[in-house]
N, C-alpha and C positions, 0 to 999 in steps of 0.2 A: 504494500500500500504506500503508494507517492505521499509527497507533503500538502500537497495541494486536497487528494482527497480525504486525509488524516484533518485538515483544515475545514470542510467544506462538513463535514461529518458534526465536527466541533459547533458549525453553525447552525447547521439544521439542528442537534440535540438542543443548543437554546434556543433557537424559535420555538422548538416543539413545547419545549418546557413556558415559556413565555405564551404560548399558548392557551398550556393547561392553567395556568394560573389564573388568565383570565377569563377563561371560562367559567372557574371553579368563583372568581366572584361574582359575576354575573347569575350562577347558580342560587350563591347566597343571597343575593338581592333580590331575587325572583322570589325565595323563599319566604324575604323576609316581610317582602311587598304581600305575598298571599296572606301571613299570617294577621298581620295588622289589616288586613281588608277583614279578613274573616273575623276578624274581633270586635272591627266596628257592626260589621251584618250583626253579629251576637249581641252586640248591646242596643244596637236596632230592634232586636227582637225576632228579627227573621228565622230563627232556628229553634225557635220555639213548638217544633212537631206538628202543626196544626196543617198537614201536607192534605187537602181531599182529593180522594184518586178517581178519577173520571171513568165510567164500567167500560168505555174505549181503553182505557189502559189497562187494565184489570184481565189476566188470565181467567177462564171459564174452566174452571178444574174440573166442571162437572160432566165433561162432554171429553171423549176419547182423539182421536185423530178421524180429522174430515178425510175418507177417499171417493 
């Protein structure tokens, strides 16, 4: 292995690494953005169970397979 590709090897291992780093904050800010949304939903109220399921959504358990 030449100097040049010993070199080029060097460069791409930091990008890659430079990279992952910024990925991995972006990850965290994404996480951190959900959390704080969903907390405000929660003290909004919105997750308070009160979900009504429409019988269009509703499986009919009571019926086998249509052929």
């Amino acid at each position: 292995m030449g100097k040049k590709e010993k070199e080029h090897r060097k460069k791409v291992a930091k990008r890659n690494e430079t990279i992952k780093v910024q990925q991995k904050k972006l990850r965290n800010a994404q996480e951190e953005f959900l959390k704080k949304l969903i907390e405000r939903e929660r003290e909004a109220g919105k997750f308070d169970n009160n979900v009504m399921e429409s019988p269009a959504m509703s499986p009919d358990l009571g019926m086998g397979p249509l052929i």
